[in-house]
C-alpha positions as CSV (number, residue, x, y, z in Angstrom):
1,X,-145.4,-74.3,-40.3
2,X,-149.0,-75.0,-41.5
3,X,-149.9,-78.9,-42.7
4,X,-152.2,-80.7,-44.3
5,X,-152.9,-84.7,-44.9
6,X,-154.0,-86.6,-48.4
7,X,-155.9,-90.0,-47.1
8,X,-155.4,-92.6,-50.5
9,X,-158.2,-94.7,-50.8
10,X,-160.3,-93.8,-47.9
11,X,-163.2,-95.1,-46.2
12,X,-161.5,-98.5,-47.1
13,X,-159.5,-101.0,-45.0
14,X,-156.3,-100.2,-47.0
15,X,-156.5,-96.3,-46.4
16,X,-153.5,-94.3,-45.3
17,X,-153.0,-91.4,-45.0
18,X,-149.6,-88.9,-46.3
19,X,-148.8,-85.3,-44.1
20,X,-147.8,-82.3,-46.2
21,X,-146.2,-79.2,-45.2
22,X,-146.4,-75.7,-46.8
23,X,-143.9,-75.3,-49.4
24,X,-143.3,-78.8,-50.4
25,X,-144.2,-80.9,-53.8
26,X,-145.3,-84.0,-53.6
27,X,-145.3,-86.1,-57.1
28,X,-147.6,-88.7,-57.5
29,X,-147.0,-91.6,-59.9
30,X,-146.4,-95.5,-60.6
31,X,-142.5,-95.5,-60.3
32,X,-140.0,-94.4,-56.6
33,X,-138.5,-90.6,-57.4
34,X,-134.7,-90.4,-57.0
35,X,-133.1,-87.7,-55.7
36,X,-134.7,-87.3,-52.3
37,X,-137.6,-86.1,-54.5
38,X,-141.3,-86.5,-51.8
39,X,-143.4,-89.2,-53.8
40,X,-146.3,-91.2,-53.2
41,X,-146.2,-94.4,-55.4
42,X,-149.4,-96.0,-56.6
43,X,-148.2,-99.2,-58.3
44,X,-150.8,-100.0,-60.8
45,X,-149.7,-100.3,-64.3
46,X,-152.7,-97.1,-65.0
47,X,-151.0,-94.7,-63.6
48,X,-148.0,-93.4,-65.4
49,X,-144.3,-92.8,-63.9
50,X,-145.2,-89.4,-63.1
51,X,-148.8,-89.0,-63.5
52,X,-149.4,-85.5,-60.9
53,X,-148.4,-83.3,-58.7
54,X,-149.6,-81.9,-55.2
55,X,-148.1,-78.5,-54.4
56,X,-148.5,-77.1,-51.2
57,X,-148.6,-73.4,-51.5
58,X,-148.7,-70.5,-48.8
59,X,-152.1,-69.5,-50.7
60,X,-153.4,-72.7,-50.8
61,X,-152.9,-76.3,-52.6
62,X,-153.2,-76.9,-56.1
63,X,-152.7,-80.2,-58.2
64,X,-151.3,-80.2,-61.8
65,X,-151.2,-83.6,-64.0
66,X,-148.2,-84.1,-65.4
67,X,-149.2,-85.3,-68.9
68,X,-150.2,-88.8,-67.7
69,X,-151.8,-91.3,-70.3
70,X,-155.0,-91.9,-68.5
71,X,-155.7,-88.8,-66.7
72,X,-156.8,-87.2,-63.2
73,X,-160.1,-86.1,-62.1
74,X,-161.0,-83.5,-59.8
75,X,-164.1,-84.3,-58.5
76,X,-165.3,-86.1,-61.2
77,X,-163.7,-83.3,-63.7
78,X,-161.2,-84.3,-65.8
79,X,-157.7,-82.5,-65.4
80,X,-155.9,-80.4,-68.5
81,X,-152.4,-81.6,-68.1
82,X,-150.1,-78.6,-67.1
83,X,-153.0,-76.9,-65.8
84,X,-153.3,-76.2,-61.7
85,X,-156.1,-76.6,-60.5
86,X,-156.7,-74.9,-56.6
87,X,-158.4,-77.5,-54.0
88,X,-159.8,-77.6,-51.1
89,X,-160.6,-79.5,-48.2
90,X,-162.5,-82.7,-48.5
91,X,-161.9,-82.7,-52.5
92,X,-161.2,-85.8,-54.1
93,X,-158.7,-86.7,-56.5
94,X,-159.0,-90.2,-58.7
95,X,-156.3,-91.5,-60.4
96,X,-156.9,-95.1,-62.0
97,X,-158.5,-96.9,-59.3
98,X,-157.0,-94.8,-56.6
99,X,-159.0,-92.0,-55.0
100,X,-157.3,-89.2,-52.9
101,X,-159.3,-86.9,-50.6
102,X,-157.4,-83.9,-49.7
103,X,-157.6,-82.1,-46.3
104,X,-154.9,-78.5,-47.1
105,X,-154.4,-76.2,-44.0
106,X,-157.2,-73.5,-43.5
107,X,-156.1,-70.1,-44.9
108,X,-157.1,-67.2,-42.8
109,X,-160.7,-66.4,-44.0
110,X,-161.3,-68.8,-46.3
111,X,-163.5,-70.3,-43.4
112,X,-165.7,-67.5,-43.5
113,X,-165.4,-67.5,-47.3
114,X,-166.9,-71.0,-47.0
115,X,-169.6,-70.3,-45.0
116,X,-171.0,-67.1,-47.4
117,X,-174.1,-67.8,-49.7
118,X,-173.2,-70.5,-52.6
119,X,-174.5,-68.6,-55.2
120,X,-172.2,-65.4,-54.6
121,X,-168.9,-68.0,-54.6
122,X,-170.3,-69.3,-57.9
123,X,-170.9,-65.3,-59.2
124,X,-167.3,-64.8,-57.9
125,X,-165.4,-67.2,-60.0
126,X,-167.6,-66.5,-63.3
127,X,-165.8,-64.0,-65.8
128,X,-166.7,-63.3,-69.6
129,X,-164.0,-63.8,-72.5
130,X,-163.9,-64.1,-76.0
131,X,-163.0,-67.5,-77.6
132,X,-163.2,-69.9,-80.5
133,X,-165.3,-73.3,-79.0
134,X,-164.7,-76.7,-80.6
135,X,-166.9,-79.5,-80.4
136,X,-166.4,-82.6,-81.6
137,X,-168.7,-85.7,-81.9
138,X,-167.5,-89.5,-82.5
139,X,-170.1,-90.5,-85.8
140,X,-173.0,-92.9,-84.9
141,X,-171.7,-93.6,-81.4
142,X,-175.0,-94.2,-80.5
143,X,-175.4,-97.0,-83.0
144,X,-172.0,-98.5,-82.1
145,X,-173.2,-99.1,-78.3
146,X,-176.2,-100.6,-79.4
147,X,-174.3,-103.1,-81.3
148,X,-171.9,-103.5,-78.1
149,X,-174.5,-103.3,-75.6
150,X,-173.6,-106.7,-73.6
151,X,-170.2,-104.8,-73.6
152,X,-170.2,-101.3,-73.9
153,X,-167.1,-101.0,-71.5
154,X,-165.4,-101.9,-74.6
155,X,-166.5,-99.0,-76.6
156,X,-166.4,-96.4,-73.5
157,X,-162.8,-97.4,-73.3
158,X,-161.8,-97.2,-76.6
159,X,-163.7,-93.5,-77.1
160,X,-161.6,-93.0,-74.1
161,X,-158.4,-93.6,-76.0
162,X,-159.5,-92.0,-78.8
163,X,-160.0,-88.7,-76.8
164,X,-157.0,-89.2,-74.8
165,X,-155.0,-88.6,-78.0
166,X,-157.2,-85.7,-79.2
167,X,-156.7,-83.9,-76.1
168,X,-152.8,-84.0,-76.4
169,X,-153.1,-82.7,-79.8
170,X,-155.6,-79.5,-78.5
171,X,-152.9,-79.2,-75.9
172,X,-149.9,-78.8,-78.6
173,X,-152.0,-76.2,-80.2
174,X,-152.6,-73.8,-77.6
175,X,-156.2,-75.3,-77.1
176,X,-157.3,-75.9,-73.3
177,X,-160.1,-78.9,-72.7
178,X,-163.2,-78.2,-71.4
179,X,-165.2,-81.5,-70.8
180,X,-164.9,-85.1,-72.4
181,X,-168.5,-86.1,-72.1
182,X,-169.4,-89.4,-73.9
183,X,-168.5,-89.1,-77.6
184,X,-168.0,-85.8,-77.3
185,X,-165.0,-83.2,-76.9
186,X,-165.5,-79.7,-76.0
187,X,-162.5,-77.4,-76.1
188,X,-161.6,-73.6,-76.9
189,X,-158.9,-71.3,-77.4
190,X,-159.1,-67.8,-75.6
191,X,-158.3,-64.7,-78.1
192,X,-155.2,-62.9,-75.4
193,X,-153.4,-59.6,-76.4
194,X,-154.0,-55.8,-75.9
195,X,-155.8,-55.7,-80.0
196,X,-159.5,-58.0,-79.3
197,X,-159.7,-58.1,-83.3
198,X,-155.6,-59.5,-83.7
199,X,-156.1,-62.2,-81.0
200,X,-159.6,-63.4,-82.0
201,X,-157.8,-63.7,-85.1
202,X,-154.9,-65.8,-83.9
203,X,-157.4,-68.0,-81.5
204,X,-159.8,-68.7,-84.5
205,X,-156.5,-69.9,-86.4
206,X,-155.3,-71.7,-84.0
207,X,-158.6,-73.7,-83.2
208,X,-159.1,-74.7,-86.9
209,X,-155.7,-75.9,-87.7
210,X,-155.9,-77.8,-84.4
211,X,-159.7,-79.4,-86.1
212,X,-157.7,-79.6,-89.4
213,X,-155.0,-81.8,-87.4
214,X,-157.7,-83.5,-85.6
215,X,-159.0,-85.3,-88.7
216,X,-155.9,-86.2,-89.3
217,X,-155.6,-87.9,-86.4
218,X,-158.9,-89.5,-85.9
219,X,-158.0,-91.1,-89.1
220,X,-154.6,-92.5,-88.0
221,X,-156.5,-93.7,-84.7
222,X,-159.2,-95.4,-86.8
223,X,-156.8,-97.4,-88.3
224,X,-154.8,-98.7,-85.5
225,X,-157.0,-101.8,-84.0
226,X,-155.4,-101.2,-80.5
227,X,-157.0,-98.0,-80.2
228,X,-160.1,-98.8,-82.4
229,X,-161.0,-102.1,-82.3
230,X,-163.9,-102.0,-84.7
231,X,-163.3,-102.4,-88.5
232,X,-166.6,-102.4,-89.5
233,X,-167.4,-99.0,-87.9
234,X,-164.7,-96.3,-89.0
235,X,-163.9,-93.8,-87.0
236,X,-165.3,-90.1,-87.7
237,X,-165.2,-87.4,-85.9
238,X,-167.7,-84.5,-86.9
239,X,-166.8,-81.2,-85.7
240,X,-168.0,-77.3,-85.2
241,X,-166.4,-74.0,-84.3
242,X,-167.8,-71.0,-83.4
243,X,-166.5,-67.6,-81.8
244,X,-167.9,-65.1,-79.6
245,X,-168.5,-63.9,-76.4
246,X,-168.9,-66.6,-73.6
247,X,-168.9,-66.8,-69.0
248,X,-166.6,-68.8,-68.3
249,X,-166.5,-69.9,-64.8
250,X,-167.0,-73.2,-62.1
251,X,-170.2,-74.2,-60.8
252,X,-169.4,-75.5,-57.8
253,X,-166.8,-75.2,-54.6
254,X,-163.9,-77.0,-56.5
255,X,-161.7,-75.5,-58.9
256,X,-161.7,-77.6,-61.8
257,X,-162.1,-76.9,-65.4
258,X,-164.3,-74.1,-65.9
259,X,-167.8,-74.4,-67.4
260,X,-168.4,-72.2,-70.7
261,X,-171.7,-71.0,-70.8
262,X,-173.4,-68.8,-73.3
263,X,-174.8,-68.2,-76.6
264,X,-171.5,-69.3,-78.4
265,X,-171.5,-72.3,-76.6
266,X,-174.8,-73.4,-77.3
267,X,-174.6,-72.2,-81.2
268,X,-171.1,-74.6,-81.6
269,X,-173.5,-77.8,-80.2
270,X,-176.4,-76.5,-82.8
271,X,-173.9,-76.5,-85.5
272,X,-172.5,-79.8,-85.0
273,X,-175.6,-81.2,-85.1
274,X,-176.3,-79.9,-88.8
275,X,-173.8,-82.3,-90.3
276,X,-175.2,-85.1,-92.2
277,X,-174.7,-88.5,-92.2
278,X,-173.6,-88.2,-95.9
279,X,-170.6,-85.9,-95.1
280,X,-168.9,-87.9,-92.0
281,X,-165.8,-86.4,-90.3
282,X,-167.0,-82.8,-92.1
283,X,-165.4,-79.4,-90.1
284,X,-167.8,-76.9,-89.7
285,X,-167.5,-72.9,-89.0
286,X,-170.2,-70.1,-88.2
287,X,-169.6,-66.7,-89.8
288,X,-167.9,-65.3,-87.0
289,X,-165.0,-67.7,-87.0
290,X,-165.0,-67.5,-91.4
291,X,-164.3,-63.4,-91.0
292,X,-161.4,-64.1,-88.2
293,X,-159.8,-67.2,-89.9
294,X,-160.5,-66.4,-93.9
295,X,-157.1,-65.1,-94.6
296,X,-155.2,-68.2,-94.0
297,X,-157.8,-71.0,-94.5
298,X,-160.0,-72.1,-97.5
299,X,-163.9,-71.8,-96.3
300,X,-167.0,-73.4,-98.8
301,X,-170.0,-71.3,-98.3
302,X,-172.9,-73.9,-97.4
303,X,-175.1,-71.5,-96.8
304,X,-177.7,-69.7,-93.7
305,X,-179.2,-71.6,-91.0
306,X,-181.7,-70.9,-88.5
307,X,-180.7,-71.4,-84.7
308,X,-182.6,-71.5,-82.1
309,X,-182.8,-68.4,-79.7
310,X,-181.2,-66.2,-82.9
311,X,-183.3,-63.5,-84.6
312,X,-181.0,-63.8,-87.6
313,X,-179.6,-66.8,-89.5
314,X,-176.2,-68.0,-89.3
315,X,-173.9,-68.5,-92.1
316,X,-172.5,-71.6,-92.1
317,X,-169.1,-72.7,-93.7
318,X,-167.1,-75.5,-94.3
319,X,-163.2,-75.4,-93.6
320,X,-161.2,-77.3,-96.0
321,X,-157.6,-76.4,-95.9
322,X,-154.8,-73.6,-95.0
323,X,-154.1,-71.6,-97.6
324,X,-150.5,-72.2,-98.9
């Protein structure tokens, strides 16, 4: 039976390493499993109970986080919790301050899979879809830093929370996260069913109740000083949707979450950037989403905008509420 090793903390003198054979589960969290369940325990109090999971399949490992409250990376890539992720050897998994470098069994061919041109790989795992884009950017986070620049641990860890909660929310809504990248969010919802028109429809929905529910939150958050610990600066979040087209696919050897790349995604970065310093925590739509969403939600009209690498101007609206 084919095996594999995971080496926790290597390269250091407390490094061990953990053997793994195909078919098994390994969980990987802060508290012993009962049950005969396989576990490696990392007691620090950052990792949660049951923070992951390393499953060793016949066609190769994968690692899911299980919903823990500070997260997994993949090579630097944070996880979606639920989500598996496929890895490979020599990847590296980081959970609180413990890294994991993962060594599976080799598959038959993957070696020569490995060995073709990097480019082509990349090509491989790149496929178009249609989806609704989020972004979402924490209101002069730029300005707060400055302010906290002899600690800006402080504010990185608390943008950290912030997004931490946001991400659980986009997960409850169908939404999968794409990157967390300073103080900003990036996520999407993927129109699925055999009518394109019907589930761009439901996606579109879906996206802007989940923004809708967002300011909701970022509101709550704001006010809880454990989360936010500055009064003087409120929390805003200002966000943008737009739908359309996009390649969705990794840019690199690792399977992590997926890069979106395209016009769409660029457009729904443009658009967030129109918002004004005199409508903070404002929700933003281009005319794509407006036609897919309009039935169920109340849209203001704030009028055409020229975009960069468009030929035509974008309508731009701004989502207020679900019609009753």
């Amino acid at each position: 039976m084919k095996s594999g090793t995971i080496t926790v903390n290597p390269d250091t003198p407390e490094a061990y390493t953990v053997q793994l054979t195909e078919g098994e589960v390994v969980q990987v969290g802060r508290k012993p499993a009962t049950g005969g369940v396989k576990k490696l325990v990392l007691p620090f109090p950052e990792v949660s109970g049951q923070h992951a999971e390393v499953r060793c399949k016949p066609d190769g490992w994968t690692v899911v986080d299980s919903g823990s409250t500070n997260g997994t990376t993949l090579n630097g890539a944070r996880l979606t919790p639920g989500r598996e992720y496929h890895v490979r050897s020599g990847d590296r998994i980081k959970i609180a301050q413990y890294e994991l470098i993962i060594f599976p069994p080799e598959i038959a061919g993957q070696a020569d899979d490995e060995s073709d041109d990097a480019q082509d790989r990349t090509q491989f795992r790149i496929q178009m879809m249609n989806a609704t884009i989020l972004v979402g950017d924490i209101k002069g986070f730029t300005t707060l830093m400055e302010r906290h620049a002899g600690q800006p641990t402080l504010v990185m860890q608390a943008a950290q929370k912030v997004f931490d909660n946001l991400n659980e929310e986009i997960n409850r809504n169908f939404g999968q996260l794409e990157k967390i990248a300073g103080d900003a969010i990036m996520a999407y919802w993927q129109g699925q069913g055999a009518d394109p028109k019907s589930a761009g429809s439901v996606s579109a929905c879906q996206a802007c109740y989940t923004a809708l529910k967002l300011r909701g939150l970022t509101a709550k958050l704001g006010a809880d000083q454990t989360c936010w610990p500055f009064p003087y600066h409120p929390l805003m979040l200002d966000m943008a949707l737009a739908t359309g087209p996009v390649a969705s696919g990794n840019l690199g050897h690792s399977v992590s979450n997926p890069a979106l790349l395209g016009d769409t995604a660029n457009l729904v970065f443009r658009l967030e950037k129109l918002i004004g310093d005199d409508r903070p925590g404002d929700i933003i739509v281009e005319g794509a989403t407006y036609e897919l969403a309009k039935a169920n939600f109340k849209f203001d009209f704030l009028g055409q905008t020229n975009v960069k690498g468009r030929t035509k101007p974008v309508d731009v609206y701004r989502l207020i509420e679900p019609i009753s």
